[in-house]
N, C-alpha and C positions, 0 to 999 in steps of 0.2 A: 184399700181401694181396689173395686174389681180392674181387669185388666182394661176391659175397653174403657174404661172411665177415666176423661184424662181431665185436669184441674181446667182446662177449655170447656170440655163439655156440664161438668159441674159447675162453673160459674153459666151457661148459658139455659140449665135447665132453673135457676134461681128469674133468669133475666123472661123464662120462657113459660115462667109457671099461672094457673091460674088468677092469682092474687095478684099476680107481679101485671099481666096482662088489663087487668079491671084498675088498676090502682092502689090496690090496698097495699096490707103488710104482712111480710114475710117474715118468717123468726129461723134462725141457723144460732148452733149450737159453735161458738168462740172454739173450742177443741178439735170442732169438727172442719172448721175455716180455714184453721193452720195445718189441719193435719192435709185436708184436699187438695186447697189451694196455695195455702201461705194469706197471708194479712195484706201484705204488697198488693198480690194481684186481685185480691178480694176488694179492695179500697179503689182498687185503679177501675174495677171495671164497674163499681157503683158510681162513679163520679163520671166516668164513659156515659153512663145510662143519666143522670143528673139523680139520683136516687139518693137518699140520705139516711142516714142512719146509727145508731147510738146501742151503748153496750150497756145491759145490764146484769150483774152478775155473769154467769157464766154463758149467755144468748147476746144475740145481739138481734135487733128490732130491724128490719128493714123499710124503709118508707117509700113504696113506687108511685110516687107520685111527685111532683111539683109546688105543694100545697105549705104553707107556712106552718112550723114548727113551733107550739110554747108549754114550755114548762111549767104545768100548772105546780103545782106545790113542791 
């Protein structure tokens, strides 16, 4: 991680991003979660935001929005 990049600033450019701003969805890389932030503070501060989000293999899907969740198949 570069110096000035602190797991604050990386969770706020996810919360700050394009996608994340319109509502849509963002995708982070699971290895990359833990290595920046930790899974704690990555959890904590999507449920801060009410964002929800689910792991697939080795990404994890982010959902900026509000919107109901179904598992098609």
């Amino acid at each position: 991680m570069p110096a000035h990049m602190t797991p604050k600033l990386r969770l706020r450019q996810l919360s700050d991003s394009k996608s994340a701003l319109n509502g849509g969805e963002v995708l982070r890389k699971v290895s990359e979660v833990y290595r920046m932030v930790g899974r704690l503070a990555f959890e904590t501060d999507l449920r801060r935001c009410g964002f929800r989000t689910v792991q697939n293999g080795t990404m994890y899907v982010v959902f900026c929005n509000h919107e109901y969740l179904r598992l098609i198949v």
